[in-house]
N, C-alpha and C positions, 0 to 999 in steps of 0.2 A: 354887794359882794356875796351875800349869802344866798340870794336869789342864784347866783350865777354857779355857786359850788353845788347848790341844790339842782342846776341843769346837767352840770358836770356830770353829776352821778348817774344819774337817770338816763343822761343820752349813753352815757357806755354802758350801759345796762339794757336800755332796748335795743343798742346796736349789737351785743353780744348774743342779746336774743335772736335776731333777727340773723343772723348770720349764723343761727346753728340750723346742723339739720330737721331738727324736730320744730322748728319755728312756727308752725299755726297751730301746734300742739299748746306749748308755753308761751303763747299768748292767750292762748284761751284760757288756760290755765291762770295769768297773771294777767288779767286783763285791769287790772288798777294802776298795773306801769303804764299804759297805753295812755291812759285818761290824766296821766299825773304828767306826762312830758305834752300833754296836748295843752293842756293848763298852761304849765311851762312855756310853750312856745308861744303863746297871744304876748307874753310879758318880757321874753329872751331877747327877741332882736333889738327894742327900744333899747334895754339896760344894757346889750354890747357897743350899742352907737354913744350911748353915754359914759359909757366907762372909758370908749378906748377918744372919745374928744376931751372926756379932762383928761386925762393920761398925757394928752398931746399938749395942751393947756399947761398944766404943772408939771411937765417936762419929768413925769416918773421912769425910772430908766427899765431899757425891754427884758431887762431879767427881773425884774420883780416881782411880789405875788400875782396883783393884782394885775398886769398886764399878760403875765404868764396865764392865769386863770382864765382870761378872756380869750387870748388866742387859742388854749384847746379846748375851750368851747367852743369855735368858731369854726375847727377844725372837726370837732366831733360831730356837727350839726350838719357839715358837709358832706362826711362819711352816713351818717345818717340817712341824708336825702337821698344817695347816692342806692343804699343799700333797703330801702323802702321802697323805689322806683323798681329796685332789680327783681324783690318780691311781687310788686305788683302784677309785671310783665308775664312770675312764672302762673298766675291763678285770674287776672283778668287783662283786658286788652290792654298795649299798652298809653300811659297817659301821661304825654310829652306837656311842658309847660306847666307841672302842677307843683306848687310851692310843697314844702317838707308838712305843713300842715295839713293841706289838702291831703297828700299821700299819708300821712297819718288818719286823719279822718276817713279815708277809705278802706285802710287796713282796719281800724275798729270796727268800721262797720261788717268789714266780712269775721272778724273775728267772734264778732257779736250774733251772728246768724246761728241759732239751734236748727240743726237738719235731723227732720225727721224720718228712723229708718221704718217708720207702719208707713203700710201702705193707704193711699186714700179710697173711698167710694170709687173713685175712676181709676184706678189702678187694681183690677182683678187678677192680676198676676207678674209674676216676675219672672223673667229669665236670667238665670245664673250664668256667670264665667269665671275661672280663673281658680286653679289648685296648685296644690303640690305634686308634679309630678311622681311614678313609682318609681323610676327610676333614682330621682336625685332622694327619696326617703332613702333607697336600699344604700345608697352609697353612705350617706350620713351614718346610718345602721352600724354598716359595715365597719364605718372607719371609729362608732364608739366600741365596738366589742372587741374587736380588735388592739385599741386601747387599753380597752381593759383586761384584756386578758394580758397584754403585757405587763400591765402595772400590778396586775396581780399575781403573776411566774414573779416580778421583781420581790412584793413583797414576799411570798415564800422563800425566796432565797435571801433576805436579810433576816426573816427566820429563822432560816436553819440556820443561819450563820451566830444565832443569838443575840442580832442585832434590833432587838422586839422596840425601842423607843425610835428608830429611823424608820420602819417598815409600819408603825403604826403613826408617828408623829407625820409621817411623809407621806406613806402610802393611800390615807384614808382623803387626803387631801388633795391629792393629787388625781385621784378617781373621781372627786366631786367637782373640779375644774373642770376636768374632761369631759363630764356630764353636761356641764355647762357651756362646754365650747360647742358641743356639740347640737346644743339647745341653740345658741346664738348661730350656728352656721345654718339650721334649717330656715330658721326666722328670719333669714337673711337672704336664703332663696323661695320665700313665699311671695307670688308672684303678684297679691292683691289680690282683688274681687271685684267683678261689674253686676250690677246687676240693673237689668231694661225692664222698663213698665212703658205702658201707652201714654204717658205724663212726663218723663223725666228718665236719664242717664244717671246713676247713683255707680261712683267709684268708690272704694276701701283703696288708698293706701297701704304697703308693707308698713309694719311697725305701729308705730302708736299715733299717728297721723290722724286727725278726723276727715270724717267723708267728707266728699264732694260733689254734687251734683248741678247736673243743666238740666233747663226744659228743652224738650223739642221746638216748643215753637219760638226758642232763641238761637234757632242753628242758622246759619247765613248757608247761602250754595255753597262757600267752599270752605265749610266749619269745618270736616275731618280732613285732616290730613297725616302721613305714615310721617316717619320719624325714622333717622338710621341707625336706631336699635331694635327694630320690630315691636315695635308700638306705636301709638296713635294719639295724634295731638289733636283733640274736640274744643273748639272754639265758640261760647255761650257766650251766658254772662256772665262765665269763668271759664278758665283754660284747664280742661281736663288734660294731664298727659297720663297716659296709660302704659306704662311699660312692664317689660316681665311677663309677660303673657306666652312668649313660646311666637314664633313666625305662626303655629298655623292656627293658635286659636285668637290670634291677632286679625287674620283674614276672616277667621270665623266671626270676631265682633264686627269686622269694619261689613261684613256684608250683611250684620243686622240693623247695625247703625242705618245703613242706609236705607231698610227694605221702614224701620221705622219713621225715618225723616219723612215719609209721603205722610202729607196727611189723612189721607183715607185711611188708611191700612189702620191708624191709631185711633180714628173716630169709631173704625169697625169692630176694633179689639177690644175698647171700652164698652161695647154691648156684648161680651160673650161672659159666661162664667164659668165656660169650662172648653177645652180645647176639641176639635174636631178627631177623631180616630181615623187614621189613615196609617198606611203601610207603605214603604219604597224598598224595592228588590229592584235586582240587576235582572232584566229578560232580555228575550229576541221577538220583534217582530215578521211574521212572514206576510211577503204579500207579490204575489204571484209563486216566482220561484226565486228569491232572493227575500234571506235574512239580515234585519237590520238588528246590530246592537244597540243597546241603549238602560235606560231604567225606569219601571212601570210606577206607579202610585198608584193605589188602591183607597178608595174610600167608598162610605154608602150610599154614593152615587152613581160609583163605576168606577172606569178602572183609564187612568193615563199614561201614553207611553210618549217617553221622549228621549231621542236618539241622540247618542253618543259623539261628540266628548264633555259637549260644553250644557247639559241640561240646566246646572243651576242658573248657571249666566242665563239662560234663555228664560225660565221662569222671572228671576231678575227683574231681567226690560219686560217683562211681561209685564209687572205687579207694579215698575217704577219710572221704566222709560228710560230706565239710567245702564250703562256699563261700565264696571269699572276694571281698574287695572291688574287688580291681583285675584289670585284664586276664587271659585266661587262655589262652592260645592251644594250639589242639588238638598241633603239632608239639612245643611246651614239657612238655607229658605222656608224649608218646609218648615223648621223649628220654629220660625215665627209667623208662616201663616197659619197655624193649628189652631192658633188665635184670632180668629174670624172666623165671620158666620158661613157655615156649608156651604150655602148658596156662592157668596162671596169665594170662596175657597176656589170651586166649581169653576167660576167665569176665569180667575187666573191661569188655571191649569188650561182649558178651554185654549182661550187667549195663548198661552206657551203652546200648545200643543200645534196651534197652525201656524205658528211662527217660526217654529222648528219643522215641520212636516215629519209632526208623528200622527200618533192614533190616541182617541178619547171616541170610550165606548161608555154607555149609560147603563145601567144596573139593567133596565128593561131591553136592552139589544144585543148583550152579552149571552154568552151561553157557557158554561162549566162541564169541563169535562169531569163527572165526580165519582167514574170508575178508576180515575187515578189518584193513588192517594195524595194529599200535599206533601206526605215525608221526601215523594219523588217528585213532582212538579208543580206550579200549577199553572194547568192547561185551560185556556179560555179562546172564545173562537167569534167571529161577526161575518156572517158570509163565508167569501173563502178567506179572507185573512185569521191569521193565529198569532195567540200570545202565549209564550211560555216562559216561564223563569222557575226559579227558584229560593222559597223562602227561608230564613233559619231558625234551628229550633225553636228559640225564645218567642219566633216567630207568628209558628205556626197555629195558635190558637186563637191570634189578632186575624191571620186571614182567613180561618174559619168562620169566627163570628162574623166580619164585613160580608162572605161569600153569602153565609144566609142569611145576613140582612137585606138581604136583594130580595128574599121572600119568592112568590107563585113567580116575580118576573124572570127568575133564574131557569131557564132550560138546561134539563142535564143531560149530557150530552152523551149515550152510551154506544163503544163503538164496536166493531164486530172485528172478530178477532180470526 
């Protein structure tokens, strides 16, 4: 009997846990409950079979301690299973036909996992995702000053009114709620954090959630997939869901996710320590007497042009052979291939360049027009075709250094006026 009040407690106690929202939080936290109801369970089922066949035996009637006892343990064991399985489902694949122990044994074991956020030797850098919009701060901002300036006109008028123990018993308290609601309404729209390395997928959780991360080379072909809140369900050897990201920097992840899933691309990024300098402006190219829109990339190779609408997409299949279905925006690619060697970089762009039918000119066949300044264009030429765009301020010092790092191969192009 006491075996079975000591199940009692413990299962509504890991079930309580387990059904809150902060659940791999307080587990990790209280990870002694976990190992006390595992204990528990080698020994619960024998003593339920035992108890409720003398029960039947000695004809104890069904409201009494002892059979009462039994049945909601019986019942909370159930709830239990039920609600271990539902967790499991949300952080790894799901695993049909697994007794409450097994699924217990699984949940320690991930609870049991220290993730570290250093980076390793093969992880030379990381790419960031996910903030707090301006937007939703100003609003929060807004709606605390606001607040408080009312609760402080109120206090003043129970002031003046002489009413100094409601204006300060109430007043001072009510400001410091409001403070705090307003702490809990941002907290509540932080959207988490990704962050990508050449090794692994590392999520943050809103809240007080520990990470979670996959390796790449546990992602199946059809491990990402969207979700219909604008976010993204990553299937490892855990189930990332990523939400709160905003539609477009949900597209912005889904198209790194993928451009990292090649393995090339993550064998190449592991040999770089620092990211390639390139530059992407909107130009036109001419060639004959029809201009083509599009957007150039610049690096200290030369210069790539790829025509308008779909350049990321094109680089994309370039780099992975894949298309996919949502937005793909040219600077979302570049972001991750800065991380790989020139050379490498070079053959991609190359690669996109003929597959779109644009233009890739080499530092040595370019030519600079450098009697215009960059504040107004810049003007680059190969034969009779011509590239011209235009860079922005923050700009303009990146394409100066790449321009002369083309060195004696740079002809300047002076034109008569």
């Amino acid at each position: 009997m006491e075996l079975l009040e000591s199940a009692l407690r413990r299962y509504r106690l890991l079930a309580e846990t387990l059904a809150s929202r902060g659940w791999r939080r307080r587990l990790r936290e209280d990870s002694a409950l976990l190992r006390e109801v595992l204990a528990l369970e080698r020994s619960v089922p024998e003593a339920l079979e035992r108890t409720e066949r003398r029960g039947e035996q000695e004809g104890w009637p069904p409201g009494s301690s002892i059979p009462r006892t039994a049945r909601r343990v019986r019942e909370l064991r159930e709830e239990l299973s039920a609600c271990a399985r539902t967790r499991l489902e949300t952080v790894l694949f799901p695993s049909e036909g697994l007794s409450l122990e097994g699924c217990l044994l699984k949940l320690e074991s991930l609870s049991g996992k220290e993730l570290s956020l250093e980076r390793s030797p093969g992880e030379p850098f990381a790419l960031h995702l996910g903030s707090v919009s301006g937007k939703r701060k100003h609003v929060v901002s807004a709606l605390y000053v606001l607040g408080c300036l009312g609760l402080w006109g109120l206090m003043w008028l129970l002031l003046g009114t002489g009413n100094w123990e409601m204006a300060l018993g109430g007043g001072l308290p009510a400001m410091a709620l409001w403070l705090a609601g307003a702490v809990a309404l941002l907290r509540r729209w932080v959207p988490g954090a990704v962050w990508l390395t050449p090794e692994r997928l590392l999520w943050m959780a809103p809240g007080d959630e520990p990470p979670v991360s996959v390796r790449w080379d546990a992602l199946s072909a059809d491990a990402i997939q969207r979700d219909a809140r604008e976010g993204l369900i990553v299937r490892g050897e855990q189930v990332l869901r990523v939400s709160g990201l905003g539609r477009k920097e949900a597209e912005r992840l889904r198209a790194l996710l993928e451009l990292f899933r090649d393995e090339r691309v993550r064998t190449q990024a592991k040999q770089v320590d620092r990211p390639v300098e390139l530059l992407r402006y909107p130009a036109l190219l001419r060639r004959g007497e029809a201009w083509t829109e599009g957007q150039a990339v610049m690096t200290g190779k030369g210069v790539y042009f790829l025509p308008d609408p779909t350049p990321g997409v094109a680089l994309l299949r370039a780099v992975t052979g894949r298309t996919l279905d949502s937005q793909v925006e040219l600077d979302w690619v570049l972001e991750g291939l800065r991380w790989q060697p020139a050379s490498e970089l070079d053959t991609y762009l190359v690669r996109a360049v003929a597959e779109a039918g644009g233009a890739a000119w080499s530092s040595s066949d370019a030519q600079v027009a450098w009697d215009i300044p960059l504040e107004q264009e810049v003007h680059l030429s190969r034969g009779p075709e011509v590239l011209v765009g235009k860079v922005g301020f923050d700009e303009r010092d990146l394409a100066y250094k790449l321009l002369s790092s083309w060195g004696g191969t740079v002809h300047a192009v002076r034109r008569d006026t």
